[in-house]
One Martini backbone bead per residue (centre of mass of N, CA, C, O) as a GRO file, in nm:
protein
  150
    1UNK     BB    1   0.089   0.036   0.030
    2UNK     BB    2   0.062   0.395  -0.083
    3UNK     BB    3   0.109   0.648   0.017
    4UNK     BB    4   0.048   0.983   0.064
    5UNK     BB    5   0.180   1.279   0.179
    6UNK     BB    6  -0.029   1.348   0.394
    7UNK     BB    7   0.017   1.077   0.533
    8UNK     BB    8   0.212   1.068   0.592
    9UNK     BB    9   0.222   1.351   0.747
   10UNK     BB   10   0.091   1.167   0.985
   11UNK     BB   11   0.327   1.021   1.095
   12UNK     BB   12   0.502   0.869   1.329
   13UNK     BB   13   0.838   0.896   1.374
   14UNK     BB   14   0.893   0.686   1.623
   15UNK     BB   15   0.830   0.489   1.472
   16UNK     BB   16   0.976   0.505   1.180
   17UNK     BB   17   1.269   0.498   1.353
   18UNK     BB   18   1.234   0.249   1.510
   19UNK     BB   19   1.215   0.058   1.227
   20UNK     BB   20   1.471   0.154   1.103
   21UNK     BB   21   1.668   0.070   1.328
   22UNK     BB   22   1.619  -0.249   1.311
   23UNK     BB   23   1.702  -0.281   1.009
   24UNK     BB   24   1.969  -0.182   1.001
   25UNK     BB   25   2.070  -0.340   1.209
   26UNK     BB   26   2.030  -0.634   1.117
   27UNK     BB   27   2.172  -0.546   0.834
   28UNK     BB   28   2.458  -0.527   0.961
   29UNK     BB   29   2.475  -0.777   1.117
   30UNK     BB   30   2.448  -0.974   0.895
   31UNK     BB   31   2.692  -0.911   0.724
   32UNK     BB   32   2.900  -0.951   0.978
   33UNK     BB   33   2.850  -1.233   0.977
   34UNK     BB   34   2.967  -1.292   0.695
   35UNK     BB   35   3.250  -1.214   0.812
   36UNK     BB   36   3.288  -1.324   1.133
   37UNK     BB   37   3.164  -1.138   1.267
   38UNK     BB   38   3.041  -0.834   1.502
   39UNK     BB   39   2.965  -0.540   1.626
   40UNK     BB   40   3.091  -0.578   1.945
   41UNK     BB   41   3.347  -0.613   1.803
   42UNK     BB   42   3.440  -0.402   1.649
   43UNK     BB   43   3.395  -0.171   1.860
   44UNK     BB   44   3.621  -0.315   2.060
   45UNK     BB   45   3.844  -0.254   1.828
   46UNK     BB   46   3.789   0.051   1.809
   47UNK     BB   47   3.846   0.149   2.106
   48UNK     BB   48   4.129  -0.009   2.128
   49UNK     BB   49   4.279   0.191   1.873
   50UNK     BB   50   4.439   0.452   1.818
   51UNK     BB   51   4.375   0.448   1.515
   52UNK     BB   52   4.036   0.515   1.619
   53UNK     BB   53   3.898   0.574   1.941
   54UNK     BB   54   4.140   0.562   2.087
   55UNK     BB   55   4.258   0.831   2.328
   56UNK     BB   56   4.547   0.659   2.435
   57UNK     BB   57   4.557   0.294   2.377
   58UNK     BB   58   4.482   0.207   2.645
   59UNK     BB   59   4.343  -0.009   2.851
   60UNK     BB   60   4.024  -0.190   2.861
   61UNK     BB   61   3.750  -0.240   3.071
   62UNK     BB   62   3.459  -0.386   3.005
   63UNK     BB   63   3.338  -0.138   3.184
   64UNK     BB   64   3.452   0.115   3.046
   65UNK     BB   65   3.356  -0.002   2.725
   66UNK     BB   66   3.058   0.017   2.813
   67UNK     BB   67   3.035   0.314   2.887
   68UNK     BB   68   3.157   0.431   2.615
   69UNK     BB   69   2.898   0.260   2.453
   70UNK     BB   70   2.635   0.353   2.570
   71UNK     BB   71   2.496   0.486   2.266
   72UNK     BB   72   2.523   0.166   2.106
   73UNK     BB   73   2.409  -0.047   2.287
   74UNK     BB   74   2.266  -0.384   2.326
   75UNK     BB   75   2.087  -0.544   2.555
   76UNK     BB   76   2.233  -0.797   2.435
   77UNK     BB   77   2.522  -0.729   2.444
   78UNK     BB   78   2.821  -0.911   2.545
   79UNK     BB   79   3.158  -0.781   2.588
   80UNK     BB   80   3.277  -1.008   2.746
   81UNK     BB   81   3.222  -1.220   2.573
   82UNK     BB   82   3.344  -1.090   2.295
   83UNK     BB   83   3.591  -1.050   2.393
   84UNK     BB   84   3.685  -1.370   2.381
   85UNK     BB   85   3.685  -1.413   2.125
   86UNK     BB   86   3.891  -1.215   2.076
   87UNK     BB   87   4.136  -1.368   2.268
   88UNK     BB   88   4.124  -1.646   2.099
   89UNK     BB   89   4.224  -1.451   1.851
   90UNK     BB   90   4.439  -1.231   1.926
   91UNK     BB   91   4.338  -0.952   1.913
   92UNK     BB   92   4.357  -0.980   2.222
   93UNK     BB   93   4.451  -0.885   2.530
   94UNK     BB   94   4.520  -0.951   2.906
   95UNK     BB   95   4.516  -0.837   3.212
   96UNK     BB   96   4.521  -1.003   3.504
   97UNK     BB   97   4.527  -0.781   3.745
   98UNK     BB   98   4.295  -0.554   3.579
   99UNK     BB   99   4.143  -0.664   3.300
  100UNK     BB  100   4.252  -0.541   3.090
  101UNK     BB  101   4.234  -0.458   2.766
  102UNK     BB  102   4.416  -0.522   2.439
  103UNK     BB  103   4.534  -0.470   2.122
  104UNK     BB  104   4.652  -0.636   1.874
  105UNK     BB  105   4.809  -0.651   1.587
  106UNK     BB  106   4.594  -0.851   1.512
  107UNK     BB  107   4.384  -0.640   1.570
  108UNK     BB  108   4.462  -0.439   1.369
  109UNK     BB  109   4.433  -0.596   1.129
  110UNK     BB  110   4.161  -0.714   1.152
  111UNK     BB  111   4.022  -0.437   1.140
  112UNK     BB  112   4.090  -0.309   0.884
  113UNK     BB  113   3.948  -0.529   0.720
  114UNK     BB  114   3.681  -0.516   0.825
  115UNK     BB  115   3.620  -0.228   0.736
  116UNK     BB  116   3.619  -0.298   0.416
  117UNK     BB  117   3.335  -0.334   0.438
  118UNK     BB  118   3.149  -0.080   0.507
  119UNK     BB  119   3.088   0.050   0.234
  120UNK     BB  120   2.890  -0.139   0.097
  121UNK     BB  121   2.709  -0.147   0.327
  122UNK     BB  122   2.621   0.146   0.293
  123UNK     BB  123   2.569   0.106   0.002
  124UNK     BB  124   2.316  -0.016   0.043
  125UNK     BB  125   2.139   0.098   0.206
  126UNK     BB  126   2.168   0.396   0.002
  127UNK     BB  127   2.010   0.280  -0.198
  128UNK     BB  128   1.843   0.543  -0.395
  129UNK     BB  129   1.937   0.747  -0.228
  130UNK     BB  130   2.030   1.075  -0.190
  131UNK     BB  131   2.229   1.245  -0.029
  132UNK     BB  132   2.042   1.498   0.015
  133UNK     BB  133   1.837   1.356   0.127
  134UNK     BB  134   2.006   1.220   0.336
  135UNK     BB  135   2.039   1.520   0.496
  136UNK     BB  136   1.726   1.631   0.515
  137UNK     BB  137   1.685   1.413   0.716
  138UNK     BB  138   1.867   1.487   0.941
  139UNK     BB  139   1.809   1.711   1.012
  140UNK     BB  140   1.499   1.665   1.092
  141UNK     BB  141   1.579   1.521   1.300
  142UNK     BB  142   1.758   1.728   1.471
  143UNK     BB  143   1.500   1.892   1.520
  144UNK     BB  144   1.321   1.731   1.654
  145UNK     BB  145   1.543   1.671   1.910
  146UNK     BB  146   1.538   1.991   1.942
  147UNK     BB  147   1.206   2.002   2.006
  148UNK     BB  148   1.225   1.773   2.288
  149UNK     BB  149   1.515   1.884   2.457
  150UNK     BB  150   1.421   2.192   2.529
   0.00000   0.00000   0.00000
């Protein structure tokens, strides 16, 4: 069934925001897993990374990183196990004494790796979308969200 514009023009945003929100995020996870990661691993590798999110290197506990993370982890995301796998894999190492995590040589380079998808990902999204519009929508959200926290 297509709307027309008058009937969007009555639809709910908060629905229709978090409709898109589910559904961006299945499918980037999902894309994700076809490349055998997880996306909090990647944010795991991308926050402990000097070259990428951490603003100086040093290791953190994963309480640290649920902190540091928490404006877009998601409530099932469980960064001790995916923490572990990264383990596993070499990718990072852990302080036994403070349990702080650190990125290994080999998760930097599985990082910059794994980065290789995003663009895809994006580009698969945004098929059909003009940038044009896509900026005019981010305006409007951003406009919304300034007309309810203020």
């Amino acid at each position: 069934m297509t709307m027309t514009d008058t009937e969007l023009a009555g639809q709910p945003a908060a629905y229709w925001t978090g409709v898109a929100y589910e559904a961006l995020i299945a499918f980037t996870r999902a894309r994700q897993a076809e490349h055998g990661y997880t996306q909090p691993q990647f944010w795991l590798l991308r926050n402990l990374s000097v070259n990428d999110l951490s603003p100086d290197g040093r290791g953190r506990t994963v309480d640290e990183l649920r902190h540091a993370m928490s404006g877009y982890l998601r409530a099932e995301d469980d960064l001790a196990a995916e923490a572990e796998v990264l383990l596993e894999r070499g990718w990072l190492r852990v302080d036994e004494d403070d349990g702080r995590l650190w990125i290994t040589e080999a998760g930097e380079a599985a990082l910059a790796e794994l980065k290789k998808y995003t663009p895809e990902i994006r580009r698969r999204i945004h098929e059909g979308v003009d940038d044009a519009d896509y900026v005019t929508t981010l305006k409007v959200l951003h406009r919304m969200i300034e007309n309810t926290t203020r």
